[in-house]
matplotlib code that plots the C-alpha trace (Angstrom):
import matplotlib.pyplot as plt

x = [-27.6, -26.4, -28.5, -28.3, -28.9, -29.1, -27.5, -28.8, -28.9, -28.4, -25.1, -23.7, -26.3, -23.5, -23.8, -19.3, -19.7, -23.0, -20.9, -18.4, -20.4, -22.5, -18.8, -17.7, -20.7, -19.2, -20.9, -19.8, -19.6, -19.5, -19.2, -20.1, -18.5, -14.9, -16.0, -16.1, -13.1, -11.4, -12.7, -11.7, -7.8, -4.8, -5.6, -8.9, -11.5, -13.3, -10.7, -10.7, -14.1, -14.0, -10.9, -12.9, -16.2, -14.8, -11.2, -8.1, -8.4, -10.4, -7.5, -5.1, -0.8, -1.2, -3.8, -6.6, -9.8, -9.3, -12.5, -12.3, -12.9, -15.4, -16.9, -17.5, -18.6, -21.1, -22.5, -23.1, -24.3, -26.7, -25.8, -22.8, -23.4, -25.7, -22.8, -20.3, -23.4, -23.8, -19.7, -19.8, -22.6, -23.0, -19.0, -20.4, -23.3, -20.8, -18.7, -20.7, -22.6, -19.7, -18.6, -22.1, -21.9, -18.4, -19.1, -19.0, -19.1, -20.7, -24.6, -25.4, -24.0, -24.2, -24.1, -23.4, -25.3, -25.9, -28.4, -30.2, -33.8, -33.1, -31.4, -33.7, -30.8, -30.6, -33.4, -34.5, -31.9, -31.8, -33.3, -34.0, -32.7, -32.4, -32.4, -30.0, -32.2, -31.2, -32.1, -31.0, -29.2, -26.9, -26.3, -25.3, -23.2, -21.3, -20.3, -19.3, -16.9, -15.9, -15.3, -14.9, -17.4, -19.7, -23.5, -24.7, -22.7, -24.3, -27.8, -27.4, -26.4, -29.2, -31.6, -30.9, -31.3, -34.6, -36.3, -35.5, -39.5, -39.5, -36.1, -37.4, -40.9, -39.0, -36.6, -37.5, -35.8, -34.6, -32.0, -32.0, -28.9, -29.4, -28.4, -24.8, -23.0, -24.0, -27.6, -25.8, -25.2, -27.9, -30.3, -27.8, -26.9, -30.8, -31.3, -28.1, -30.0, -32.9, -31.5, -29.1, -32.8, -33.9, -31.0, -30.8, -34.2, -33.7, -31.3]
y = [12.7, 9.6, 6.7, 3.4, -0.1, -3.1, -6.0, -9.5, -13.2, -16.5, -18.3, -19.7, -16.7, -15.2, -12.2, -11.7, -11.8, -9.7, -7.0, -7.4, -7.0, -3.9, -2.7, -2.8, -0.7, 2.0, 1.7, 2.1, -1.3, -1.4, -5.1, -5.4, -9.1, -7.0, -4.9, -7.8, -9.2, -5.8, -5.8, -8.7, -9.4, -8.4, -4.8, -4.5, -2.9, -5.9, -7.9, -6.4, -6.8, -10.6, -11.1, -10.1, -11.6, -15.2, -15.1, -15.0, -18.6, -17.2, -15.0, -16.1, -15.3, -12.8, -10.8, -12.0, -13.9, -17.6, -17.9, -21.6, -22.3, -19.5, -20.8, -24.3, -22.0, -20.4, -23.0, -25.1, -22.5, -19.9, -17.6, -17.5, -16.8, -14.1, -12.6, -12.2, -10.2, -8.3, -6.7, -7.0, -5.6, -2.3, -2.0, -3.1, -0.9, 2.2, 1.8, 0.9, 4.2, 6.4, 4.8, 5.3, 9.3, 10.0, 11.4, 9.7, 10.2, 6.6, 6.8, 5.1, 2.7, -1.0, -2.0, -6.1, -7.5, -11.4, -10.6, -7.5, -8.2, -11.0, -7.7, -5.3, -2.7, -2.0, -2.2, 0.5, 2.7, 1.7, 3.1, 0.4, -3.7, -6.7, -9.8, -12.7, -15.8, -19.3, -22.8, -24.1, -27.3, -24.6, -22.8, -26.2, -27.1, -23.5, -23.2, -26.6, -26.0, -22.5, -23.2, -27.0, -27.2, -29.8, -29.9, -30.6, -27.5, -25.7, -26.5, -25.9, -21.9, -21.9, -23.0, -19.9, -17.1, -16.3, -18.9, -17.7, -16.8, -14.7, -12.7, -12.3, -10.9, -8.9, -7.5, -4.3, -6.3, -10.0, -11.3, -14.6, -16.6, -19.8, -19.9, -18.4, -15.7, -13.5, -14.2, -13.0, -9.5, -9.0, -9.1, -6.7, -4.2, -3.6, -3.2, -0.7, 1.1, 1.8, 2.3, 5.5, 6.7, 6.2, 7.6, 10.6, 11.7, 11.3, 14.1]
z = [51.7, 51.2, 49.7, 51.4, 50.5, 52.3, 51.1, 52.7, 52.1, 53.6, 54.0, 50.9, 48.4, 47.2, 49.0, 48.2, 44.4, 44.5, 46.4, 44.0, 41.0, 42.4, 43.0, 39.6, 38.5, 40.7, 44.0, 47.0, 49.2, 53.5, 54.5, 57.9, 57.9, 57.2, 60.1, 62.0, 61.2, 61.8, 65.1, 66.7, 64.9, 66.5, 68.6, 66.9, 69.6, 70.4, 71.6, 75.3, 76.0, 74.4, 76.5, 79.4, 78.9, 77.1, 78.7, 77.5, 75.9, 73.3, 72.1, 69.8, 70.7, 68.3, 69.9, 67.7, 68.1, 68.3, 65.4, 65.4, 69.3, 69.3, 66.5, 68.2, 71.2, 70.2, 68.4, 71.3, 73.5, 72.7, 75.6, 74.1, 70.7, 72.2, 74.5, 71.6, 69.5, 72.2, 72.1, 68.2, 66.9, 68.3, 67.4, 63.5, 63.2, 64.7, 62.0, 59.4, 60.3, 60.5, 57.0, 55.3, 56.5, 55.0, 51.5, 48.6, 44.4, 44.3, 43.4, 46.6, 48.8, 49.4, 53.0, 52.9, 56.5, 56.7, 59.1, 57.8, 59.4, 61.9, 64.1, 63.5, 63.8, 60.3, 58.2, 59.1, 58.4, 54.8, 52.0, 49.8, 50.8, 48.4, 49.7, 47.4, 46.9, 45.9, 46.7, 50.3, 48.2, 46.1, 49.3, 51.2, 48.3, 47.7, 51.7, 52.0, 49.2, 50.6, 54.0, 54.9, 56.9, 57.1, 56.1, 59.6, 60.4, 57.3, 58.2, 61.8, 60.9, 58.1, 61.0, 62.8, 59.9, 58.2, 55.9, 52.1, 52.0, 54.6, 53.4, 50.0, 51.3, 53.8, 50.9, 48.4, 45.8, 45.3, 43.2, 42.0, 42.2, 40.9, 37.1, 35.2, 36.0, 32.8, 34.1, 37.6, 35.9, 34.2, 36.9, 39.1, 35.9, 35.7, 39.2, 40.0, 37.1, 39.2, 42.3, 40.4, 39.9, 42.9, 45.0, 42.7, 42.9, 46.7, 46.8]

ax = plt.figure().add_subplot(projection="3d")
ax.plot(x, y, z, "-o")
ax.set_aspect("equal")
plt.show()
């Protein structure tokens, strides 16, 4: 059997170099954010239904996903945002399943979801689930940086995940993000040490 852990955390944890990090210890990492993408660029399987559903001036020339007008979308209107969750995320948790069954030599697998209990769709299929945990100001600062976008737009998408209280109490584990990168690896070398444990007693 495979063991399974869920990987959470708000925009801006550092949920990427996490992954990465985990990675580099030798696990096995399913990003359901690169499902996403997969899924709606050129001929990926969500572009038909998004096509039909949002129209066609949601679709790139290419055949992709125009992301910056759905973006604005779906940020102004809920029904929106909740139509385009409805075509994606069954089509993410598919694959993510379907990835998480195929065997592995990895000690157990790291399945990244930005919204692991706001769903409800995969919590409980996980094992074990760590929430990343850092202050909202460092997560503010860190997108803005990353992506361009503004802090408005920042706080407006914090405003719709869970409050970093409620993730961490949610969570089996929490990692603490807020000081150096050694400090970064420490915390995630001693934890990949007892989930090994953990997922090899469970077979």
């Amino acid at each position: 059997m495979n063991y399974l852990v869920g990987l959470t955390g708000g925009i801006g944890s550092g949920k990427s170099t996490v992954a990465e990090l985990f990675a580099a210890l030798g696990v096995r990492i399913i990003d359901t954010d690169a499902i996403s993408h997969s899924l709606t660029k050129t001929g990926g399987a969500a572009i038909p239904s998004i096509s039909a559903s949002f129209g066609k001036d949601f679709i790139r020339p290419d055949g992709s996903m125009d992301r910056d007008r759905m973006r604005e979308l779906v940020f102004a209107a809920p029904s929106a945002k909740r139509r385009l969750e409805s075509i994606l995320h069954p089509l993410i948790l598919e694959q993510a399943r379907q990835l998480a069954a195929q065997p592995t030599t990895a000690p157990y697998s790291l399945i990244v979801v930005p919204l692991l209990f706001e769903g409800g769709r995969y919590a409980d299929w996980m094992h074990r689930t760590i929430a990343i945990d850092c202050p909202e100001e460092t997560q503010i600062a860190r997108t803005v940086q990353r992506s361009g976008l503004s802090e408005s737009a920042v706080r407006a998408i914090m405003a719709r995940q869970l409050a970093r209280t409620e993730r961490s109490r949610l969570a089996d584990e929490v990692i603490h993000n807020d000081g150096s990168l050694d400090e970064l690896k420490s915390q995630i070398v001693g934890m990949h040490r007892r989930l090994s444990v953990l997922a090899a007693k469970s077979n």
